[in-house]
N, C-alpha and C positions, 0 to 999 in steps of 0.2 A: 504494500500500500504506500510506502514513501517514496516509492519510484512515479509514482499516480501524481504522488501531493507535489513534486519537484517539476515532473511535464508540465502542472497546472500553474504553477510559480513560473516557470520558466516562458508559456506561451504569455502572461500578462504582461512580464518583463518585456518584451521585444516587439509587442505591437506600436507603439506610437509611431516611431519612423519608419517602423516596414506596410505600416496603411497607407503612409502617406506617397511612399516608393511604388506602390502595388500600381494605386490608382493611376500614377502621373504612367505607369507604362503600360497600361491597360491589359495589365493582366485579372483583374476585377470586371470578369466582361460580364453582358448580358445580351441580352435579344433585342434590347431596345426598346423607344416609348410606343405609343400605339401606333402611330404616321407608319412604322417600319413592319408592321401584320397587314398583309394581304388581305386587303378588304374590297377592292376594286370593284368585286361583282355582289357583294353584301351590303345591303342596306341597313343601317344599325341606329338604332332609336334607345334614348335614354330618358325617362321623367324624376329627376331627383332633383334634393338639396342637397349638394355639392359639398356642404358642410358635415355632413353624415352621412353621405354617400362616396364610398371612397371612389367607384370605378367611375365616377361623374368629375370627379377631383382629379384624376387621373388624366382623364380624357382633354381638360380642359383648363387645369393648370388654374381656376377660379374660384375662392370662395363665395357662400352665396346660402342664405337660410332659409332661401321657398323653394320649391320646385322650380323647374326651370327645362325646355324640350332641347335636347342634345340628336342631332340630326346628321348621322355620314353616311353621303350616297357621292358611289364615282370615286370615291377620295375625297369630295368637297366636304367639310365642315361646318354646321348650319347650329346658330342656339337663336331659341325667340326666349327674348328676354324680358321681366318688366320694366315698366317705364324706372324705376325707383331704382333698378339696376342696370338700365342700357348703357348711362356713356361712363359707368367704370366697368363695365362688362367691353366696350370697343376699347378701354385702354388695357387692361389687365388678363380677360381672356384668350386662350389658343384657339382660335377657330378664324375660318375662311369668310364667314359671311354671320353679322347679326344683326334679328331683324325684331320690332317690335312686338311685341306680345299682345299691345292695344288695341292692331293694326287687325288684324285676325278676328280679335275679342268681336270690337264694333261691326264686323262684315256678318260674324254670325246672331248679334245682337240685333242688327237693325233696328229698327224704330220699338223694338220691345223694350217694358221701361224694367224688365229683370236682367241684369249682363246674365250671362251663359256658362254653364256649369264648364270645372274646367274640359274634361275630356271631350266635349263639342266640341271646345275651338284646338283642341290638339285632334279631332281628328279634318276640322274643315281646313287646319295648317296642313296634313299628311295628304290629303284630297288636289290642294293648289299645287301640292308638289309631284302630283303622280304619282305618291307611294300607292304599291299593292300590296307588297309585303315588306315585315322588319324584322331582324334579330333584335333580340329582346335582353337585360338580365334575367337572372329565375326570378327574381324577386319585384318583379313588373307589375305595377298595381293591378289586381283583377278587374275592377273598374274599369279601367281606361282600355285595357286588351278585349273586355267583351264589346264594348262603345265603338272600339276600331274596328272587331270582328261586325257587328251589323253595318259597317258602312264597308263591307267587305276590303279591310284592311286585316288580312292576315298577319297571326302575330306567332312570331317564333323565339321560342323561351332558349336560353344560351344554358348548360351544364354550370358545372362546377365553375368555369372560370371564361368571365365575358370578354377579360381583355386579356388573353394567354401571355402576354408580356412581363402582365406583373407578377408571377412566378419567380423571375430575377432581376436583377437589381444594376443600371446602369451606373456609369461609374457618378454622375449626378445624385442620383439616388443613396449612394454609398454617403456621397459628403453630408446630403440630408440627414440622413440616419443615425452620423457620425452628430451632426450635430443636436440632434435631437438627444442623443444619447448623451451629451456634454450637460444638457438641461438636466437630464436624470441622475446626473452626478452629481451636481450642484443641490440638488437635492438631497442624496445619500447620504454628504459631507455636513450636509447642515444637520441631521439626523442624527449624524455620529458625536457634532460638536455636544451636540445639548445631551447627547447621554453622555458623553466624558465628564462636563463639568455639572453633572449630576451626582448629587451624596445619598448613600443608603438613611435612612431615616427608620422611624416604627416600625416590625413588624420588615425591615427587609424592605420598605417603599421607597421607591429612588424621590429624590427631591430635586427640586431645582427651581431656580429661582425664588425661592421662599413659597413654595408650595408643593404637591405629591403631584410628581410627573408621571402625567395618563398617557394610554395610547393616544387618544382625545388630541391633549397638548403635544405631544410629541410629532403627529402625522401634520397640525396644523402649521407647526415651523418650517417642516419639511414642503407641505406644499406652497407657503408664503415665500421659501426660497424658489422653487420651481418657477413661479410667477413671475420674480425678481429679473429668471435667469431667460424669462420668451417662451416660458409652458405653461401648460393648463393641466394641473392635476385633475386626476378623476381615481377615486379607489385606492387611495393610498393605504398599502397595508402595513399596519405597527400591529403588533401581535404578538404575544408573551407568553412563557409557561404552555399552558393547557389550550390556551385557544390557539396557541401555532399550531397544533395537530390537526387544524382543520383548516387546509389550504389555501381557501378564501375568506375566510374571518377575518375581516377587518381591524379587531383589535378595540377593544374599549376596558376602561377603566383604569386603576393604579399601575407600573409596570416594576417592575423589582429585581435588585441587586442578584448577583447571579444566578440569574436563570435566563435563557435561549429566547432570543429574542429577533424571530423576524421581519426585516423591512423590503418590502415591495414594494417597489416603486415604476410606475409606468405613464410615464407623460405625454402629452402633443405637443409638437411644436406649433407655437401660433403661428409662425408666419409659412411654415409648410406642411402643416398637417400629419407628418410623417412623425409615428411612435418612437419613443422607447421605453427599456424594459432592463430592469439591475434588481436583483435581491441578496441579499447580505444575511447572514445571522449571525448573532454578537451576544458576548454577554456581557452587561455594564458589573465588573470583577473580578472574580475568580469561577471559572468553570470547573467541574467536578470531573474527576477521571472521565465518567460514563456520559458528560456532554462532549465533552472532547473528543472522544473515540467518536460518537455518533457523529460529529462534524467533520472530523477527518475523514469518514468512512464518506460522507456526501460529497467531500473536495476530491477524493479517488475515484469515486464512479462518475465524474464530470470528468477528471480528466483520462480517464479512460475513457470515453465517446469522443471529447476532444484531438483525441489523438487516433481516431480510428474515421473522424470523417471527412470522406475525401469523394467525388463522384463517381458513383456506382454503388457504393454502398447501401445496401437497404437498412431503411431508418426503421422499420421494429426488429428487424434483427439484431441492429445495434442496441435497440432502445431495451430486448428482452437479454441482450449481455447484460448491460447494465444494474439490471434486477437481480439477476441470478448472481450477478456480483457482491451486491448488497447480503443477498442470503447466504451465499458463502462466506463474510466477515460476521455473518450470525444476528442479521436483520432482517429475518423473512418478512415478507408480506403476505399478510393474515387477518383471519376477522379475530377479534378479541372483546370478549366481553359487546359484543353487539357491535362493535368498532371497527371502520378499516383499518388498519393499521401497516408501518413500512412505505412500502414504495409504491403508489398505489392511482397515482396522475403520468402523465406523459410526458415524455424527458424534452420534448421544447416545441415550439410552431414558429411559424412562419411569421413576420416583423416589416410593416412599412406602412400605409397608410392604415392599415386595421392593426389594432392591437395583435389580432389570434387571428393572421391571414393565412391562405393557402401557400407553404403546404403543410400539414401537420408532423411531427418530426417520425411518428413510427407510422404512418401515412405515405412516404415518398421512397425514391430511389433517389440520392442524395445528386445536386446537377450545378453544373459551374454556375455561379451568379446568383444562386436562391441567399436570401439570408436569415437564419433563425435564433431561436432563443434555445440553448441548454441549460437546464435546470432543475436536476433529480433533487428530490428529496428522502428525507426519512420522519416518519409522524411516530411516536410513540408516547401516551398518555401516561403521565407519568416519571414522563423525562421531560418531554419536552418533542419541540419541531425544530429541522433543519432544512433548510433549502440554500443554495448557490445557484445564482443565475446570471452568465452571461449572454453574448449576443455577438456569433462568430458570420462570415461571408464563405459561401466556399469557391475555393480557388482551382484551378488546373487538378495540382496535388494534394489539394489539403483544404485547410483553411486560415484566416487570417483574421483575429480576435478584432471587433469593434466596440465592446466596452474596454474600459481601462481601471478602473478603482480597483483600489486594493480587496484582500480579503483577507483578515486575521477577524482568531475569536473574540478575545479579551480587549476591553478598551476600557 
């Protein structure tokens, strides 16, 4: 196992100037933005808000919090936009042609003094234009696809993945990421400050600031720095003791001198949308023999995957190495006492404009340019939870780490 813990020291040490090297010589390749998929004889129709639609964000490089019709026929690129958003939509949008949303509205409204629900004027827009048929997301409002189907505008729903590009990660994409992940750091760091200059108090309750430092207070600093640093917290997990053994528990209440304490952190960047994603677990003093082992044992089976992923490798076979690795250090995964227990979540997903994008990590055949999150853990009630999470790119032969922070137990 200390051969494990040193690859994983050893890959964090060497990232800064070999990301920076990778990129400038493009060996961080990917397939490119959507312009570069073969769409010529596809007509592809999009209705979202761009702000929580990522393949809409994708496509058009524009934030935007209504709905909004995303139009490629031929190659041309078409958005009808509202008035409230047309002329930052002509400065700031990727697209060929944008046309009023008003302009449509009032042709179907005519002299009626109700305007027109929206999917009339998106399909009397799809009608001006001669659509007959569209590729669609899955996730296309049913509304609007049955509204098109009776003006015999067939609607054709897309699989798994609308825009196959975002799969992987141009080397653009890679700085975003990088930078988004810079926001998550400055987070981590803030997290870490306020549990250092925190003191055990009653009862073992860490203190700080002349009060009992909660998850509460604690996630709050953390996301006040995020905000500071150009992100937008959502779900920040602080989580201690007993409730780290439940993976998404968010964490409330007092938090306390040596015991296992995990921080998850996962931001947006505001000015490009693009995630990231860092978890840590720490103990604010002295860790016990058997927290220790259980954290070394999660920093070996991370860099054990680390160092085995490369493309072509299939990611649950790596991902059921991983586990059986865990149970050979003498941490099966088990129900106990009504409880999951061990290794018992998926060792990482897919990272860029969605938090948990495609691909999922024991879901894929590992492929140059995808970038994910590693992150095994071990849950045991009782002791306590452990999770490590980075967020690696994969390269020709391997991979090359995009977070950077450290990771020691005791602080």
């Amino acid at each position: 196992m200390e051969a494990e813990l040193r690859d994983a020291a050893a890959l964090r040490q060497e990232l800064p100037n070999q990301i920076t090297r990778e990129i400038r010589r493009g060996h961080l390749a990917s397939l490119g933005s959507p312009s570069m998929i073969k769409t010529k004889n596809r007509t592809r129709l999009m209705v979202a808000a761009s702000e929580s639609d990522a393949d809409m964000l994708y496509a058009t490089k524009f934030f935007a919090p209504d709905p909004f019709i995303f139009l490629e026929r031929e190659g041309k690129r078409t958005l009808v936009l509202s008035d409230l958003e047309f002329d930052r939509g002509r400065k700031q949008a990727e697209a060929d042609e944008i046309l009023p949303y008003s302009k449509f509205e009032k042709e179907v409204q005519g002299k009626k003094a109700k305007a027109p629900p929206y999917e009339k004027v998106l399909a009397h827009f799809l009608k001006k234009q001669k659509v007959k048929s569209a590729y669609v997301p899955a996730r296309f409002p049913l509304g609007f696809a049955r509204e098109l189907e009776a003006n015999k505008i067939r609607v054709e729903p897309a699989g798994e993945l609308y825009w196959p590009a975002r799969e992987t990660k141009t080397e653009a994409e890679l700085r975003l990421l990088r930078k988004a992940l810079e926001i998550t750091e400055a987070g981590m760091a803030r997290g870490i400050e306020v549990l250092k200059k925190s003191k055990p108090g009653k009862g073992q309750k860490l203190e700080w600031s002349g009060k009992v430092l909660t998850s509460e207070i604690l996630r709050s600093e953390i996301d006040a720095a995020i905000l500071r640093a150009g992100g937008l917290p959502a779900n920040t997990i602080v989580a201690g003791a007993e409730q780290a053994c439940d993976p998404h528990e968010r964490g409330h209440g007092p938090l306390r001198a040596d015991s296992l304490i995990i921080l998850d952190i996962f931001p947006r960047a505001a000015a490009s949308g693009y995630y990231g994603d860092l978890t840590r677990t720490v103990v604010r003093g002295r860790a016990s023999g058997a927290q220790r082992r259980l954290w070394e044992t999660v920093n070996a089976g991370q860099a054990l995957a680390l160092k085995k992923m490369k493309p072509g490798i299939d990611g649950l076979k790596l991902h059921t190495e991983v586990k059986q690795f865990f149970t050979d250090q003498g941490f099966p995964t088990e129900v106990r006492d009504g409880r999951q227990t061990g290794f018992f979540h998926g060792t990482g997903h897919g990272l860029g404009l969605e938090i948990h994008e495609f691909p999922r990590f024991q879901k894929t055949v590992f492929k140059e340019g995808q970038v994910l999150t590693v992150e095994p853990g071990l849950y045991y009630p009782g002791l306590g939870g452990v999770r490590t999470e980075d967020v690696v790119a994969l390269t020709k032969s391997g991979i090359k780490m995009l977070s950077r922070f450290e990771n020691r137990l005791e602080i």
